[in-house]
Legacy VTK file of the C-alpha trace (Angstrom):
# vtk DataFile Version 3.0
C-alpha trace
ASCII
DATASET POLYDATA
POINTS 69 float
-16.403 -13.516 1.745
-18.166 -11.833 -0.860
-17.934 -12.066 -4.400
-17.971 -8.735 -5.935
-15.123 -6.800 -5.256
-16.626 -3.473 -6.387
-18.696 -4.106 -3.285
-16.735 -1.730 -0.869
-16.417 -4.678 1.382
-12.606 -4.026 1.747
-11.540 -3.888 5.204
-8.099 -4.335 6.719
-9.641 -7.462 8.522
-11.306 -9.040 5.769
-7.723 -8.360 3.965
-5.908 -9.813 6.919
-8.254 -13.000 6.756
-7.547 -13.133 2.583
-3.692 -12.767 3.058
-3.838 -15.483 5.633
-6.023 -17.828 3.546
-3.447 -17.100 0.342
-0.085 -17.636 3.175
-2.066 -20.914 4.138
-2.456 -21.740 0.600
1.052 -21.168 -0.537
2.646 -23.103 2.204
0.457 -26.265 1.824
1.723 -26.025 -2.087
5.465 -25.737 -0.801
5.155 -28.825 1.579
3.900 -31.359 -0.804
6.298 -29.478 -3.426
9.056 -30.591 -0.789
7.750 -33.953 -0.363
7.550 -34.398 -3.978
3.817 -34.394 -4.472
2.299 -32.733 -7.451
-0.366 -29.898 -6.912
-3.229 -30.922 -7.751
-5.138 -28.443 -10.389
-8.208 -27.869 -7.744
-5.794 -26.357 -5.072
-3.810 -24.531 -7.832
-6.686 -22.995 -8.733
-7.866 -22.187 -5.550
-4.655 -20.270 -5.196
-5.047 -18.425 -7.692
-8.611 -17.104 -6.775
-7.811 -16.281 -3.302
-4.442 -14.038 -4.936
-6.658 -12.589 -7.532
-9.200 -11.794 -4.755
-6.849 -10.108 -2.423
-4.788 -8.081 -5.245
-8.079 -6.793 -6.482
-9.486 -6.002 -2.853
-6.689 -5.059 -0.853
-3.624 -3.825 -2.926
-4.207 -0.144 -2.059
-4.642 -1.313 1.888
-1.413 -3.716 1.346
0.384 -0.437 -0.153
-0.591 1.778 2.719
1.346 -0.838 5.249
-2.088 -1.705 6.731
-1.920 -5.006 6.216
1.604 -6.582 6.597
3.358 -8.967 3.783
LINES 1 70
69 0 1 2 3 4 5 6 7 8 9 10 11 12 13 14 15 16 17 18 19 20 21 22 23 24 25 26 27 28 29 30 31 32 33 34 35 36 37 38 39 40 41 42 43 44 45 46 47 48 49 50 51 52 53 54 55 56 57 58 59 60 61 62 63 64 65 66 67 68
């Protein structure tokens, strides 16, 4: 996905594909949370970038109901 969110590359599916990388993201964190494994700061951080990305793309799609939470 592109970089440059000022880009008008915001679509609902390139939101949908976003939200499902960040859902992806936050479950792998969860499991080894529940095994008792420590995030490491690379996958933290590539959390954070892929909920930075889709609040900065795709919050006023997410508000509209497009894309489900």
């Amino acid at each position: 996905l592109p970089e440059d969110p000022k880009s008008n590359n915001t679509s609902p599916h390139m939101c949908a594909q976003l939200l499902d990388e960040t859902r992806r993201l936050d479950a792998e964190a969860e499991r080894d949370a529940k095994r008792g494994r420590p995030e490491s700061a690379e996958h933290k951080e590539q959390r954070q970038k892929m909920n930075k990305r889709y609040s900065e793309r795709c919050a006023g799609i997410a508000r509209a109901g497009t894309v489900p939470r």
